[in-house]
RODREN-729321 format. One record per residue (C-alpha): x, y, z; residue number from 0. Coordinates in steps of 0.02 Angstrom, whole numbers, plus 50000, padded with zeros to 5 digits. Layout:
! residues N
TORRO      x      y      z    i
TORRO      X      Y      Z  NUM
...
END
This chain:
! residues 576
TORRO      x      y      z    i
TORRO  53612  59702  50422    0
TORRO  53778  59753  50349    1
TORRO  53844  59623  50388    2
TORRO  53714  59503  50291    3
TORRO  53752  59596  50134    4
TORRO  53943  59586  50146    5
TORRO  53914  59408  50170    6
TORRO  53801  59407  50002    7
TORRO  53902  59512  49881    8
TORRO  54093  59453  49937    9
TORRO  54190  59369  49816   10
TORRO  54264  59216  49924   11
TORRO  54124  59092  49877   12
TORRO  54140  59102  49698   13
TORRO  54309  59003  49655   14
TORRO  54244  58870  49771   15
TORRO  54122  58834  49657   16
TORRO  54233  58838  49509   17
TORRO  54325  58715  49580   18
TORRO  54191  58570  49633   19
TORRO  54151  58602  49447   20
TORRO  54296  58540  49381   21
TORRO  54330  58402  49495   22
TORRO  54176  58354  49437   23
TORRO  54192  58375  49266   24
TORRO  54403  58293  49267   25
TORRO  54316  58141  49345   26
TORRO  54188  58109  49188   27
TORRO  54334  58145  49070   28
TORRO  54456  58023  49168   29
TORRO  54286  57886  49181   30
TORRO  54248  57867  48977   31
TORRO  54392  57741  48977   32
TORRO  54312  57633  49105   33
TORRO  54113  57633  49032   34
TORRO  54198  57613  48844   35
TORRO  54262  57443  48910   36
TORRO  54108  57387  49022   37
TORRO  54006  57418  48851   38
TORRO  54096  57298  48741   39
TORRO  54106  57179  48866   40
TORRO  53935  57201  48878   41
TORRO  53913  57182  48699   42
TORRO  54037  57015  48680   43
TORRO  53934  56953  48821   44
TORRO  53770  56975  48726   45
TORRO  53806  56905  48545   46
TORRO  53906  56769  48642   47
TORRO  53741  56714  48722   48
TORRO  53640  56728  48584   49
TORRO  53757  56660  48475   50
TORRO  53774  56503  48578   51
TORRO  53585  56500  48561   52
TORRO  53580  56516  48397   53
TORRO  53711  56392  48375   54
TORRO  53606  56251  48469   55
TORRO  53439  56295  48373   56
TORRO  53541  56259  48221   57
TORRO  53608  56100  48282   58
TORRO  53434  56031  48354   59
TORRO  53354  56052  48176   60
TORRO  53493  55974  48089   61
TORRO  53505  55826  48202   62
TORRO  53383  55689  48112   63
TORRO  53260  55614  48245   64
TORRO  53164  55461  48212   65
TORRO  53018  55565  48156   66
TORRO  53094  55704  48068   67
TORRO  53194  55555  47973   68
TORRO  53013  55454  47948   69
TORRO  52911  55611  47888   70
TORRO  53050  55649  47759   71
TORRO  53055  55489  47672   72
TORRO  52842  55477  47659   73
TORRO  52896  55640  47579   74
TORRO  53005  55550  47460   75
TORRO  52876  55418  47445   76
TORRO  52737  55515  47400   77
TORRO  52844  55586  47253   78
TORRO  52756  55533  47097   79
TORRO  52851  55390  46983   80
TORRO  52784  55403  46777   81
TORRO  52677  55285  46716   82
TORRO  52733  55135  46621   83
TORRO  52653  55102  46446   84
TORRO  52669  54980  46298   85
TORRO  52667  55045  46139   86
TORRO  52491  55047  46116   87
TORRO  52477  55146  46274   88
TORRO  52398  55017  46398   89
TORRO  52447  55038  46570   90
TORRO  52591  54917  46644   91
TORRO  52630  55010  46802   92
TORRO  52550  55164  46900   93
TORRO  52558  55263  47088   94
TORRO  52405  55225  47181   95
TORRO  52371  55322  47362   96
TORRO  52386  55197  47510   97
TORRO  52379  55222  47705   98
TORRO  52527  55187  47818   99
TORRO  52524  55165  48006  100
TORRO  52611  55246  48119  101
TORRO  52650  55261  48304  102
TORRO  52706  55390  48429  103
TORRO  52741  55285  48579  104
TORRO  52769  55470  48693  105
TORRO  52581  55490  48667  106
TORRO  52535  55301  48715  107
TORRO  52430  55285  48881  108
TORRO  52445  55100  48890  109
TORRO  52557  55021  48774  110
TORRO  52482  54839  48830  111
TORRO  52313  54868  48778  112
TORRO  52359  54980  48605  113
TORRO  52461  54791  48576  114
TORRO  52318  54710  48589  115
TORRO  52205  54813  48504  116
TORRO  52326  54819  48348  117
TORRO  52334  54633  48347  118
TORRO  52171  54601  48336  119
TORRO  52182  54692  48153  120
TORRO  52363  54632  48103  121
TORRO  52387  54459  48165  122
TORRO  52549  54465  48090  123
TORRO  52641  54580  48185  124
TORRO  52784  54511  48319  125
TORRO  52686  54549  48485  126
TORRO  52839  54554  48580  127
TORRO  52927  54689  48441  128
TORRO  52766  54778  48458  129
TORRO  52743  54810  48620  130
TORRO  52929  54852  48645  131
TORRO  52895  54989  48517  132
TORRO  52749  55044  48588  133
TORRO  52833  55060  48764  134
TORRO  52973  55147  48722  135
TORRO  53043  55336  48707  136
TORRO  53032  55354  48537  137
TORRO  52972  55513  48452  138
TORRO  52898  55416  48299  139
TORRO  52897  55241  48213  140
TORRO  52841  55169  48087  141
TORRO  52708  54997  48108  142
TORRO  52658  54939  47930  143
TORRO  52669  55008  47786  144
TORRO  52550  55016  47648  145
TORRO  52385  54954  47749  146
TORRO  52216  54897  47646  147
TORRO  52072  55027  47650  148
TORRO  51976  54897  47777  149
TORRO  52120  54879  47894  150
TORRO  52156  55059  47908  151
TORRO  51940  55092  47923  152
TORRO  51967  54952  48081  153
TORRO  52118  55029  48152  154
TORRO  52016  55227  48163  155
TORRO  51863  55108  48235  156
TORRO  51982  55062  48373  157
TORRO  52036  55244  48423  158
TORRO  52193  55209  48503  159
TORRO  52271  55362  48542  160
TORRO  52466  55395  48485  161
TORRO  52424  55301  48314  162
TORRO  52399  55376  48151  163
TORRO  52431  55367  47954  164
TORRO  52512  55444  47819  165
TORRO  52468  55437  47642  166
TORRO  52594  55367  47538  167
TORRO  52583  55306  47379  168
TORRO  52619  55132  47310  169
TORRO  52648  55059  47133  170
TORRO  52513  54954  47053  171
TORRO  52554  54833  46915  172
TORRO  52361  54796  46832  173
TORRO  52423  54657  46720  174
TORRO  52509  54570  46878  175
TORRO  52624  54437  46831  176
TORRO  52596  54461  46626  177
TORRO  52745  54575  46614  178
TORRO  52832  54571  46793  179
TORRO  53010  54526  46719  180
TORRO  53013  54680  46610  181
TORRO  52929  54810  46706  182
TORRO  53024  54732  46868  183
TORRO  52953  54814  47036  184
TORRO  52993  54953  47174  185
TORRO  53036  54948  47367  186
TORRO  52924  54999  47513  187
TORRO  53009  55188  47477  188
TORRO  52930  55180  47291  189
TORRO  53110  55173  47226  190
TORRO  53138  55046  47064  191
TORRO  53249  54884  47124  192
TORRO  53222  54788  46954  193
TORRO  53166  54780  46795  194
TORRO  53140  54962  46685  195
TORRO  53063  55035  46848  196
TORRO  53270  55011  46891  197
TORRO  53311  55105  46719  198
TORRO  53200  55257  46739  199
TORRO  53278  55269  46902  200
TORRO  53449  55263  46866  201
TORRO  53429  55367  46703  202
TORRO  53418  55522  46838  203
TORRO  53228  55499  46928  204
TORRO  53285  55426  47087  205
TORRO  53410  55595  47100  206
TORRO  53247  55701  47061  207
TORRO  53155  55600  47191  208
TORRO  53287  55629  47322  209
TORRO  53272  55798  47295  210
TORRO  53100  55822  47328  211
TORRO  53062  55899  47138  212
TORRO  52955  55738  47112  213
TORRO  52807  55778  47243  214
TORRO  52663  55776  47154  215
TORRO  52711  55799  46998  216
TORRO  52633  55788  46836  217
TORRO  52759  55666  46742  218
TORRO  52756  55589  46571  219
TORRO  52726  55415  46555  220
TORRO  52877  55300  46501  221
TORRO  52835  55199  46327  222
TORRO  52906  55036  46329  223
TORRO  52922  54928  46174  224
TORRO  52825  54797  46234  225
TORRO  52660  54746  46140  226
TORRO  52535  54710  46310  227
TORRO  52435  54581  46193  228
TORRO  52587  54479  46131  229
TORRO  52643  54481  46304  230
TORRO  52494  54392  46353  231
TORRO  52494  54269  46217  232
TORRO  52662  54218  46217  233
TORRO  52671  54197  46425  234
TORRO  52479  54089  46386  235
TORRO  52570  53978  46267  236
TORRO  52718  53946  46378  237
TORRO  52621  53921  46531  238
TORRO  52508  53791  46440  239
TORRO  52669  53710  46365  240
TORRO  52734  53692  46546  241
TORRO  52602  53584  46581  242
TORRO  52590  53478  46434  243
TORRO  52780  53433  46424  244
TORRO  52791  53447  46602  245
TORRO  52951  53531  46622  246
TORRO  53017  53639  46754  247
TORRO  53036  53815  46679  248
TORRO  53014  53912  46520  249
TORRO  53035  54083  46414  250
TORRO  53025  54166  46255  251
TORRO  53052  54325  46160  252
TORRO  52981  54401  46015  253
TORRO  53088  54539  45936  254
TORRO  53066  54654  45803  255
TORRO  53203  54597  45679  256
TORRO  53217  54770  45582  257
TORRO  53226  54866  45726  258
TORRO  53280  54783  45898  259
TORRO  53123  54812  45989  260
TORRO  53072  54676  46091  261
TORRO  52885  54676  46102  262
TORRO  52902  54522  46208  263
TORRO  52988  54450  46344  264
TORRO  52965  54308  46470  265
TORRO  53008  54168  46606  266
TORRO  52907  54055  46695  267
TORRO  52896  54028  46817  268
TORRO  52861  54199  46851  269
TORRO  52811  54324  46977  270
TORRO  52692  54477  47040  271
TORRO  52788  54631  47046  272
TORRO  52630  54686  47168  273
TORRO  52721  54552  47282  274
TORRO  52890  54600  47251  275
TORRO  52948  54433  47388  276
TORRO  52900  54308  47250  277
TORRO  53037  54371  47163  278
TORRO  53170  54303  47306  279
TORRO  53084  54119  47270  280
TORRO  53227  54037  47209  281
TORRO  53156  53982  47053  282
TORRO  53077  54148  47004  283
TORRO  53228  54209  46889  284
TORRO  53236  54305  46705  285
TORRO  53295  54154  46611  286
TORRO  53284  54237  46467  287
TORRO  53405  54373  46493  288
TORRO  53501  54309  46638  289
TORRO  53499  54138  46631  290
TORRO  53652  54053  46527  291
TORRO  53600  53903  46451  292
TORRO  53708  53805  46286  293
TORRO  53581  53817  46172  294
TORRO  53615  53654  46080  295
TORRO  53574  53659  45884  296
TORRO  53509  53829  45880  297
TORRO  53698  53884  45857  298
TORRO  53717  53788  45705  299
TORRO  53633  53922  45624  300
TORRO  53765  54029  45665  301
TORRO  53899  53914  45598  302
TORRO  53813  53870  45450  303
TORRO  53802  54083  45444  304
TORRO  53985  54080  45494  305
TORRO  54043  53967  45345  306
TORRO  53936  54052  45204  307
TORRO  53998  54223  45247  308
TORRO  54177  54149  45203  309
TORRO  54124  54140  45010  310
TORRO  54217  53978  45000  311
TORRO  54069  53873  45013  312
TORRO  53878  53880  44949  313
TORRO  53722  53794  45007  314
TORRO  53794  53631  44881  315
TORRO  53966  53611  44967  316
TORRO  53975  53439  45036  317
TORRO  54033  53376  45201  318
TORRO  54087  53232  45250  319
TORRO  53989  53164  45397  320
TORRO  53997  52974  45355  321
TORRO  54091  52915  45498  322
TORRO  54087  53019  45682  323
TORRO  54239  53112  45738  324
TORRO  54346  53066  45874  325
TORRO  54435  53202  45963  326
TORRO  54509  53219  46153  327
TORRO  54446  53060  46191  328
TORRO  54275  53082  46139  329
TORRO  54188  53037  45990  330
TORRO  54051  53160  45903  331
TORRO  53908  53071  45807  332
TORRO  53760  53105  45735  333
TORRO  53573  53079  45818  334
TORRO  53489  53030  45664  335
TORRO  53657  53005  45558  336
TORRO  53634  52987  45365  337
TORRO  53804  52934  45341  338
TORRO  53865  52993  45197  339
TORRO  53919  53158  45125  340
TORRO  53790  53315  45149  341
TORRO  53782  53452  45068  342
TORRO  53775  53625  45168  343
TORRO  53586  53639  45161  344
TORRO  53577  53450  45201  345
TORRO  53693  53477  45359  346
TORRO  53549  53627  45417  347
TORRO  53406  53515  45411  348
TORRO  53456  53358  45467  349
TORRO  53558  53455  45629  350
TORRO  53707  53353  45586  351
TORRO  53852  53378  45716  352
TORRO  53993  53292  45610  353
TORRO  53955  53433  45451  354
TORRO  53942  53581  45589  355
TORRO  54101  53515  45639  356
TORRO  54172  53531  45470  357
TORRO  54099  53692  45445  358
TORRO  54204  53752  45593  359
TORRO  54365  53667  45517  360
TORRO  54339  53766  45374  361
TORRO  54352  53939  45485  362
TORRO  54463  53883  45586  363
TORRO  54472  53937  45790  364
TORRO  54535  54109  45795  365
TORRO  54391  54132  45658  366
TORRO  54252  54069  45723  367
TORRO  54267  54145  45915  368
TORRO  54303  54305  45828  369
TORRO  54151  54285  45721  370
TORRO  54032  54228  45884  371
TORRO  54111  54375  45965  372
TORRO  54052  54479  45822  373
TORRO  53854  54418  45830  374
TORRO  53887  54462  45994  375
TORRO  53858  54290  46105  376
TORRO  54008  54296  46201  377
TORRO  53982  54455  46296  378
TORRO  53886  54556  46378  379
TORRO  53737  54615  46292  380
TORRO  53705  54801  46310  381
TORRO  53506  54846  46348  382
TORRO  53410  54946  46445  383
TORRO  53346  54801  46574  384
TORRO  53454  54779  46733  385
TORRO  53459  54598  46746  386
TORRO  53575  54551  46587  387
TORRO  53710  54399  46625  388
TORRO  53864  54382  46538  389
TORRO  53901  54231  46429  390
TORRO  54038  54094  46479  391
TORRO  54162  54026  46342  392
TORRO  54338  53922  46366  393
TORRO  54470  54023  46430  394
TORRO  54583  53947  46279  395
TORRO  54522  53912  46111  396
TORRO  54562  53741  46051  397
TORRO  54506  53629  45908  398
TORRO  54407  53509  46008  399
TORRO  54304  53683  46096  400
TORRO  54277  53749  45921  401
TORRO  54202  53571  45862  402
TORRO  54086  53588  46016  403
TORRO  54039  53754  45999  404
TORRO  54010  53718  45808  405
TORRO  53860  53617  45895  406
TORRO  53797  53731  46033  407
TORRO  53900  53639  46152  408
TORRO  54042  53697  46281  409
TORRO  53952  53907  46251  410
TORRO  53836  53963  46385  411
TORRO  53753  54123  46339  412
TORRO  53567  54192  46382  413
TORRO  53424  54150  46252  414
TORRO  53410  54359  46241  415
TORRO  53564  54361  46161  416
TORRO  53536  54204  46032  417
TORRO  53363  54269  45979  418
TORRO  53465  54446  45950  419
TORRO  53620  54362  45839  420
TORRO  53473  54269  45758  421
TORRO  53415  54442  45690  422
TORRO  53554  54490  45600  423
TORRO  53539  54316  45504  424
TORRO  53373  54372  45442  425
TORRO  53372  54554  45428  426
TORRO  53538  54553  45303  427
TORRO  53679  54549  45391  428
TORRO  53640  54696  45530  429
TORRO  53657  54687  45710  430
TORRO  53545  54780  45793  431
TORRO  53566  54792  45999  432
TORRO  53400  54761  46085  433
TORRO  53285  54885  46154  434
TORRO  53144  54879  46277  435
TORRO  53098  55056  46230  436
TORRO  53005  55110  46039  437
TORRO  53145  55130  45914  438
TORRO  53113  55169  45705  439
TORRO  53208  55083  45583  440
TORRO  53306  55233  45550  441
TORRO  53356  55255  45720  442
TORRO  53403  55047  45722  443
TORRO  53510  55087  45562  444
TORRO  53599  55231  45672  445
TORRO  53674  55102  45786  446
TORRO  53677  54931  45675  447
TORRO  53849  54847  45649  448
TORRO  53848  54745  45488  449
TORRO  53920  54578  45524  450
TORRO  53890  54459  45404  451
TORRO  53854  54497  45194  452
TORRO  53684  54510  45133  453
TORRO  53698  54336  45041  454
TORRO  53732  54269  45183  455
TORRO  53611  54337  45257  456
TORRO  53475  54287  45109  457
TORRO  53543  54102  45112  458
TORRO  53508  54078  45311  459
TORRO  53336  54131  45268  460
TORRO  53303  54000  45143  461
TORRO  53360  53880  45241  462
TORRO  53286  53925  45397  463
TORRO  53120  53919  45269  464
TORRO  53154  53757  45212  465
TORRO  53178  53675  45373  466
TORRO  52996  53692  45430  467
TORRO  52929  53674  45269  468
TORRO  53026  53512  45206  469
TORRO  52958  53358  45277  470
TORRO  53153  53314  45305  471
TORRO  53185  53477  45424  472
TORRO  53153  53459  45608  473
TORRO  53030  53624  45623  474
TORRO  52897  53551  45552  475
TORRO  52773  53576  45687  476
TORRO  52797  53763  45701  477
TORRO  52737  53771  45509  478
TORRO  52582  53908  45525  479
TORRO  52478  53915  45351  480
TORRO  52493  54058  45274  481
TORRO  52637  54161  45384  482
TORRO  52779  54073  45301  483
TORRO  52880  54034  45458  484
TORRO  53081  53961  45477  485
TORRO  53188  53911  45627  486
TORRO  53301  53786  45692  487
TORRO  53296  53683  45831  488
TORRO  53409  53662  45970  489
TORRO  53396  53504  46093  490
TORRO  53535  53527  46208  491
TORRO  53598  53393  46341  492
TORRO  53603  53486  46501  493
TORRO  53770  53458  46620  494
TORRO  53735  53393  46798  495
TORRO  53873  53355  46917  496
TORRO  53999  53392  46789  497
TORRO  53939  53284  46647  498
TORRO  53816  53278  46501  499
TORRO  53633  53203  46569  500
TORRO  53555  53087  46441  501
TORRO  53368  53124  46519  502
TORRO  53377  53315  46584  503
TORRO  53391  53410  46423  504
TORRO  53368  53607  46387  505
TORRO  53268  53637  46214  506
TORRO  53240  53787  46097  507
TORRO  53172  53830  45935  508
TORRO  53231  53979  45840  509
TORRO  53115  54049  45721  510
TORRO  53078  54198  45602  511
TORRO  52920  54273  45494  512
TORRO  52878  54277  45350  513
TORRO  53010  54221  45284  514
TORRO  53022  54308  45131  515
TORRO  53062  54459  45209  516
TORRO  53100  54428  45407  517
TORRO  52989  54555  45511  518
TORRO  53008  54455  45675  519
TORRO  53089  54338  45788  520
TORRO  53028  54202  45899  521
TORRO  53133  54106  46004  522
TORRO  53053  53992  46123  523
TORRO  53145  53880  46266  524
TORRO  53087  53729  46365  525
TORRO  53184  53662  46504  526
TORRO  53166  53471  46567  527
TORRO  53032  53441  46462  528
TORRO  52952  53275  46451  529
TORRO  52876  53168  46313  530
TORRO  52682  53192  46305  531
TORRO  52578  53034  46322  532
TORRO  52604  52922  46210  533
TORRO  52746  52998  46135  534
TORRO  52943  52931  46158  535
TORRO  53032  53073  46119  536
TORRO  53030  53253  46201  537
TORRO  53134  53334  46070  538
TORRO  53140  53517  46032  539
TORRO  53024  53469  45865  540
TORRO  52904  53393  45952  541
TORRO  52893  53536  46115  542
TORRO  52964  53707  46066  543
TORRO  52929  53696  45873  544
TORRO  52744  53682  45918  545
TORRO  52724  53806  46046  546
TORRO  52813  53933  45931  547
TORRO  52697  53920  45779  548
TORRO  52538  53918  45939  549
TORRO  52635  54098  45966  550
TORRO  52633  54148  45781  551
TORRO  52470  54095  45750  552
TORRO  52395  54208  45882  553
TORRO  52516  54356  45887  554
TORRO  52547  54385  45685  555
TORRO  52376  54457  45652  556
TORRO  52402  54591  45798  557
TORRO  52556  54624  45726  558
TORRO  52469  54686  45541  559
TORRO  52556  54516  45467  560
TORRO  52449  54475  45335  561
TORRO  52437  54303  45295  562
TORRO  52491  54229  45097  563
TORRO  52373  54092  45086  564
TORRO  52424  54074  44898  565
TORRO  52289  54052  44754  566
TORRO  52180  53933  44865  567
TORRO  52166  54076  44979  568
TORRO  52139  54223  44844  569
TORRO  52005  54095  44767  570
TORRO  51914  54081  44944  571
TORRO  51918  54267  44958  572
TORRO  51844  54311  44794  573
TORRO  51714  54169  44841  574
TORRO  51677  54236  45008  575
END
């Protein structure tokens, strides 16, 4: 029993303890080190792999696939463009919700019958292109866009599976081809490739359309200068002159002469901007603003312009036009030469080509290309509307190109810009660039350039007056009762092959009312045209003259031109 007790209560057992103890607890102190380094590794290990993770996530949803890519440019599509107005408000262009089919060939059971199916609704789709597509890998592609409501009602009738649609929205011109130079037209992605729908885009809307800010929203509608009901009447009266003179195109403009609107602009032939492929016909062109033509006679209002504003000469001056000129081998005559001395006004109305000639002696070269320069006809003219050409002139000045020119001959420029210089003739001296958008007079004065002197100014107007209204003048056909109209005629020999063509010729008449104080401009062009029956000549008097005054006659009254029918006219009144 002792024994068992001094085994109990001796004190030998005791440091043994102690010692396992603090082996135990030296070998966590020396082990910290090593579980210190297993948990960073540990750590480096696990944002590594989720990094890497993350890192692929972000480069999947960056990488554009042929859906993501589609989806985001119906997004662009369906952002909304603003309306386009006239002045009086009417609509010219609008968005309008379509259907557009698309395909997800991954989802596509048999590819040979959905080809089949689809054809039987759009004949016009390449079969072999088709089924390709539909065969394929692809995640998403697009069929057609811009489908009619019936053809997207017989596509859901068919229920092929892996097809669908996505609203888009399209632009919808209601006056068709009335305006379609003007307005000009969009692509398939509802983005503006001509016209003002090309303005608005590039004056910041195709930026706000990129960046997705245009989705749906509620824009204001863009006023345009254009008068929808002149539009219509003057594009009626060309289209009916293109069939009685039977020439191959034609265009006019009618501009507000105090302020630079133009409230009308067009070229036939012409095209839908609802079909924007007309417009790649190759005789569907803007003639008016980016065609170059030599306008023939018209221009001798601007010399006759050029030679007053020198204050050596008056409408009484004389010229000598009695025998023709002969210059660089070539000899300049008169159509219907009088043959004797003419005075100024004299040289206007009989379109002599000898006394223009003179007229431009008198300047002298440097002076009169610095003076055409100044009205603005040898360069670019600077408008809102895209499609603007720039005018062609001789690369050196010499007598025998200033005698020409004095004529309308050897200067190609667009009949935009000649019914623009034309303005300043009327409106007293002011040149006034052209807008397609609403201007006031005092904004017009803000950017006019006075180029000629007022008496200048006031002479051109009588005799653009007096050459409709005297039996002698060539614009007697475009003589309107009552709206006091004046112009000048321009029958130009167009150049084929290098030389002048005695049969093809390009015609104009440049006109103004009323007269006594110059409110608008009509210029109206004719190319090729032909006599009528029964008729021997197809001057500009006997095509353009006429079709003008058909213009007036219609258009004035919606322009608040009140008609001066004199005392026979107060007299029916008062009896009436």
């Amino acid at each position: 029993m002792f024994s068992r007790k001094s085994q109990k209560t001796g004190s030998s057992p005791e440091p043994k303890r102690e010692r396992r103890a603090a082996v135990r607890h030296g070998d966590r102190m020396n082990a910290t080190p090593d579980n210190k380094s297993r948990f960073v590794i540990a750590m480096v290990l696990f944002v590594g792999v989720y990094g890497a993770i993350g890192v692929r996530l972000v480069t999947w949803g960056t990488v554009p696939d042929a859906r993501t890519m589609s989806f985001r440019a119906a997004d662009q599509i369906m952002a909304s463009r603003p309306d386009l107005v006239d002045r009086n408000g009417s609509v010219l262009a609008t968005d309008i919700r379509v259907a557009s089919l698309f395909a997800e060939p991954r989802k596509i059971v048999d590819a040979n019958e959905a080809s089949e199916l689809l054809l039987s609704v759009l004949p016009d789709l390449d079969p072999k292109w088709l089924y390709n597509s539909l065969s394929s890998e692809a995640g998403f592609l697009w069929l057609r866009r811009e489908l009619t409501p019936s053809q997207q009602q017989a596509i859901l009738d068919l229920g092929v599976p892996g097809i669908g649609f996505r609203t888009e929205k399209r632009r919808f011109y209601p006056g068709g081809t009335t305006a379609g130079f003007v307005t000009g037209h969009v692509n398939v992605d509802n983005q503006g490739i001509a016209g003002m729908e090309k303005y608005i885009d590039d004056q910041g809307y195709l930026a706000l359309q990129n960046s997705g800010l245009a989705v749906d929203a509620e824009l204001e509608p863009v006023q345009l200068s254009i008068d929808l009901r002149v539009q219509h009447i003057l594009r009626d009266e060309l289209s009916e002159a293109m069939t009685r003179y039977r020439s191959i195109a034609a265009g006019g403009v009618v501009m507000n002469a105090k302020t630079g609107e133009i409230l009308a602009m067009t070229s036939l032939p012409d095209y839908d901007p609802n079909d924007p492929r007309q417009a790649l016909e190759k005789d569907r062109m803007n003639r008016t603003s980016a065609g170059l033509y030599e306008m023939g006679s018209t221009f001798k209002s601007f010399t006759s312009a050029m030679a007053l504003d020198t204050g050596k000469v008056n409408l009484l001056s004389k010229f000598d036009a009695s025998r023709p000129i002969r210059i660089g081998g070539h000899q300049i005559s008169d159509f219907h030469g009088k043959k004797r001395v003419l005075t100024l006004e004299e040289v206007f109305i009989y379109s002599s080509n000898i006394g223009s000639a003179k007229e431009a002696e008198l300047v002298g070269i440097e002076g009169h290309q610095a003076f055409l320069t100044r009205l603005g006809l040898l360069s670019r003219l600077q408008t809102e509307l895209p499609e603007v050409a720039t005018p062609t002139q001789p690369k050196n000045w010499k007598l025998v190109n200033s005698i020409t020119a004095s004529y309308g001959h050897g200067i190609s420029t667009t009949p935009l810009q000649t019914a623009v210089a034309a303005g300043a003739l009327m409106n007293g001296g002011k040149l006034i660039p052209p807008t397609f958008l609403p201007r006031t007079e005092e904004q017009a004065a803000a950017v006019a350039t006075q180029v000629i002197t007022k008496s200048a100014s006031d002479d051109m107007r009588y005799l653009f007056r007096l050459n409709v209204e005297d039996q002698r003048g060539s614009g007697n056909y475009a003589e309107i009762d009552g709206y006091r109209v004046g112009g000048k005629t321009g029958t130009a020999n167009k150049v084929v092959n290098g030389r002048y063509s005695d049969n093809k010729k390009f015609n104009a008449f440049l006109s103004a009312f009323p007269m006594d104080d110059p409110q608008y401009i009509v210029l109206i062009y004719i190319d090729e045209p032909q006599p009528e029956p029964g008729k021997y000549y197809a001057t500009a008097g006997m095509n353009t003259a006429p079709t003008a005054g058909n213009v007036i006659r219609r258009a004035a009254p919606l322009l608040n031109v009140k008609p001066d029918l004199g005392p026979t006219g107060e007299t029916l009144l008062v009896s009436y």
